[in-house]
N, C-alpha and C positions, 0 to 999 in steps of 0.2 A: 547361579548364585542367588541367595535368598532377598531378593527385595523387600520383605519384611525388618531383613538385619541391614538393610543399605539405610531405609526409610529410620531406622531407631539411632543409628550412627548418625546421618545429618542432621536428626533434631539434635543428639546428642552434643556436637560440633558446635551446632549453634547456640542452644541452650549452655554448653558448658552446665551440664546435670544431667546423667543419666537416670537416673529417679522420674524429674520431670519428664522426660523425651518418652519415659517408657509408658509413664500415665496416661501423657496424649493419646499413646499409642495403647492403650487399656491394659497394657502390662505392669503388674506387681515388680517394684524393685530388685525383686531378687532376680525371676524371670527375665529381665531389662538386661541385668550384669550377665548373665548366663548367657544369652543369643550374643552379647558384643563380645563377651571371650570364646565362642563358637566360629565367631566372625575372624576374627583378630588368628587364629590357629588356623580358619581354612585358607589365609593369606600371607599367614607368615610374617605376619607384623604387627605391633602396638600401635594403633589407632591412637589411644586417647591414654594419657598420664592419670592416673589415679591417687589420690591421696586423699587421709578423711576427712582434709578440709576442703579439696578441691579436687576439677577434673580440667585437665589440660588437653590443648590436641598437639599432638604428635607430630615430628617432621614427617615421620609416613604417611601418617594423618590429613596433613595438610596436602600433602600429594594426592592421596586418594579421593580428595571429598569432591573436587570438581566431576571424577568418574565417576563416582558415585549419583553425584546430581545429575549428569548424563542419564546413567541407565535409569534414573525412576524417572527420567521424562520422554526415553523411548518406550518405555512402561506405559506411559498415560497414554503416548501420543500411538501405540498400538491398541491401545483400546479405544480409543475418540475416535480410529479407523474404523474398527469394527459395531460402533456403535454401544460401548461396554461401558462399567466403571460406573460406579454410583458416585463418584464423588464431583459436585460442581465447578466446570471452569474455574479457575480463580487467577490473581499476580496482576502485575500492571501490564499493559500491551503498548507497546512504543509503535505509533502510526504516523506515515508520513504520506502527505498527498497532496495535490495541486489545489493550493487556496480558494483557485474559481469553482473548480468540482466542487469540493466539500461543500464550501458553501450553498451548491443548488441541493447536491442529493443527499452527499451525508450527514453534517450537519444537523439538521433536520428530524433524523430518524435516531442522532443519539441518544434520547432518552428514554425511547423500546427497548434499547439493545442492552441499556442498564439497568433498566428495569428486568430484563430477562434473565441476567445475569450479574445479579447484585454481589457476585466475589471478582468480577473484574471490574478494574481502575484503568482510565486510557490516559495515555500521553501521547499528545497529537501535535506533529508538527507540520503545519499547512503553508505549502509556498508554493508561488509558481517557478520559484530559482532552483537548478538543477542540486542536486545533493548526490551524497554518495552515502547507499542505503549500509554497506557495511560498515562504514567508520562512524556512522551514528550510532550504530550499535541497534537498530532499528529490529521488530520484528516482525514487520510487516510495512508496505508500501505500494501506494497505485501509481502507477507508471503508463501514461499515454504516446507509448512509441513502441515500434519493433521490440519485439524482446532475443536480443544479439550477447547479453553480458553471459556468459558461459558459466559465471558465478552464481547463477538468480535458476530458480526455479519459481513457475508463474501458474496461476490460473485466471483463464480469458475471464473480464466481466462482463465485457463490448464491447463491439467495433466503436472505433474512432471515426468517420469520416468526416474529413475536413470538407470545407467549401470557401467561395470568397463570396463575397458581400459590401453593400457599402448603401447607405443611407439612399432615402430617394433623390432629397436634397442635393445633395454631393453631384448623382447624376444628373441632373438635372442641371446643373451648372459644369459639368464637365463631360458630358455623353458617358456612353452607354459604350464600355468597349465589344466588340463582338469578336475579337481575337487576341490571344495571350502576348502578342506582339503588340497593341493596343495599349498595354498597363505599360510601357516605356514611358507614355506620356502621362499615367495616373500619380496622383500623389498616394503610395504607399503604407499602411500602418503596419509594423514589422517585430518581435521578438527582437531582444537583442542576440548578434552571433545566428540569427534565423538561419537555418540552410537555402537552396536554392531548389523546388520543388517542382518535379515534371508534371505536367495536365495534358492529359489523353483525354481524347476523342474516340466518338464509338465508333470513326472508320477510321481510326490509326491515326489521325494524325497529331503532333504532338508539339506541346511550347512548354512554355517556363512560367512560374512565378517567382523572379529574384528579385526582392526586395533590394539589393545593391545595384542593381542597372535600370532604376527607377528613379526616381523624386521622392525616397523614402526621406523624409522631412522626421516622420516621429516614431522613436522606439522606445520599447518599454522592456517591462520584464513582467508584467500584471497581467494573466487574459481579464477579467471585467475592466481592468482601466481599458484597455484596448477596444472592447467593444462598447465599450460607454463612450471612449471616442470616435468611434465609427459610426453610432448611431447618432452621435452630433453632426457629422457630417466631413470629419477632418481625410476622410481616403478611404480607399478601398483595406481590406485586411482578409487573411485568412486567419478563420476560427472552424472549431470542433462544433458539428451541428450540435452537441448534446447542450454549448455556450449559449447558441441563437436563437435556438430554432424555435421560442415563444418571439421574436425579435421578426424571426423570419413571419408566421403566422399571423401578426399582429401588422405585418406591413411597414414597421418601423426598419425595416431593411431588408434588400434584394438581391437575392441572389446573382453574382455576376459569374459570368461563361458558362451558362446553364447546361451548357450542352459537353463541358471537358472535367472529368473526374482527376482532382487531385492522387496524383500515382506514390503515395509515401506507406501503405500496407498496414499505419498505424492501428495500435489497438491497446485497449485501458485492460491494464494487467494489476492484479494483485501478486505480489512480486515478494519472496522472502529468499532469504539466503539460503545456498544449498549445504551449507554445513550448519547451519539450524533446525533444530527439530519440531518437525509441525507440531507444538502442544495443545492442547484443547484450547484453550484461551484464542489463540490466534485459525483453531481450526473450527468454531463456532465463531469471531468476525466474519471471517470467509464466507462463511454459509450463511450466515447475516445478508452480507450484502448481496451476494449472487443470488438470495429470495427475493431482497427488495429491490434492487435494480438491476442486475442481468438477466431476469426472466425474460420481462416485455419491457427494453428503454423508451420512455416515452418520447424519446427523442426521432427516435425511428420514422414517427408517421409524420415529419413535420414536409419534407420532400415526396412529390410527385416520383415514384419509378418511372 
């Protein structure tokens, strides 16, 4: 099918004026009418209502136009594949991610990325509270956990790995546990709904951090509340090195059970839905951020291997 005649029907749709839609599209009037009566014949339907004072869309019409929007954005988004298309990103991008992330690494870097790409407009919505990417209508979203939803199609930006910590202070007035049986006695800092996290050892052997079999006193739903409380001194917490690890390096807090890797496989995804189609817009984010932060995370050098 001609996506030249798909491309002149939704402006026409939208505009309601085939004249105009054809102009945009550097087509003379007459040419305009002639490709959407070529259109309309090879489908067997009236698209759009004509009369010389108006153009109406049709209940065919109104049927088709969503298909239609489809195929010119498998259109673009097979060319943004291939590296093709002279035409600039453009549309608004609906992005959702963890409040504490953005705020260190993206954040930061958004006025490159719109500078780069002055026909995209972002709408960002930034929380540490779990959301559900498709009922937002979302086109995009980081996600710091296994990637399990059968719905999502992802690409890696970074390993997650987690670690505990807790102020020097803290330890210092409540020792230094040397075993994950140890934090029974610690005062806790927890997510709320946290799960219950296994910690291996490099010779196998293996404990827990359950924040509910503990003296978990304070939960949140914040990571920086969480670790601006932990760097006060209120309990031990598990945070994502990428959170601490200027916290770690700085000495403002230390690492606890040096020696047992949190076992949860986490990993920061860029996550869109698999009935969405990757269009340029959200396929230069992508490449955006896997330039500025999934190359080298600087998070990486902050632990000793």
């Amino acid at each position: 099918m001609d996506t030249d005649s798909l491309r002149l029907f939704v402006l026409a749709a939208e505009k309601l004026n085939i004249s105009a839609a054809g102009r945009e599209l550097g087509m003379p009037p007459a040419v305009a009418s002639s490709r959407l009566a070529k259109l309309e014949r090879t489908l067997g339907a009236d698209l759009l209502h004509r009369s010389t004072r108006k153009v109406a869309l049709s209940l065919e019409g109104s049927e088709f136009l969503p298909f239609a929007r489809e195929m010119l954005a498998q259109e673009e988004a097979a060319k943004a594949a291939l590296g093709l298309g002279s035409k600039l990103a453009t549309g608004t991008l609906k992005f959702a991610a963890s409040s504490t992330f953005s705020q260190l690494y993206i954040v930061p870097l958004l006025p490159e990325f719109l500078d780069l790409h002055p026909g995209i407009d972002l709408d960002l919505r930034l929380s540490d509270t779990p959301f559900d990417l498709i009922e937002g209508s979302f086109d995009l979203a980081l996600r710091n956990t296994a990637l399990e939803d059968t719905s999502l199609k992802g690409r890696k930006l970074a390993d997650d790995k987690r670690i505990l910590c807790a102020s020097p202070d803290y330890l210092e007035r409540h020792g230094i546990p040397h075993e994950p049986d140890d934090l029974r006695t610690h005062h806790l800092l927890a997510f709320r709904n946290q799960a219950e996290r296994q910690l291996v050892a490099p010779d196998g052997k293996t404990g827990s951090y359950d924040p509910r079999a503990s003296k978990c006193r304070l939960v949140m739903d914040d990571g920086l509340s969480q670790k601006l409380a932990t760097v006060a001194g209120a309990g031990i917490s598990m945070n994502s090195l990428w959170s601490v690890h200027e916290e770690i390096n700085r000495g403002s807090l230390v690492q606890v059970l040096p020696d047992y890797q949190v076992n949860d496989q986490s990993v920061l995804w860029l996550v869109y839905p698999k009935s969405n189609v990757l269009t340029a817009k959200v396929r230069v984010f992508i490449d955006f951020l896997l330039e500025k932060i999934g190359r080298k995370p600087v998070w990486e050098k902050a632990l000793k291997s």
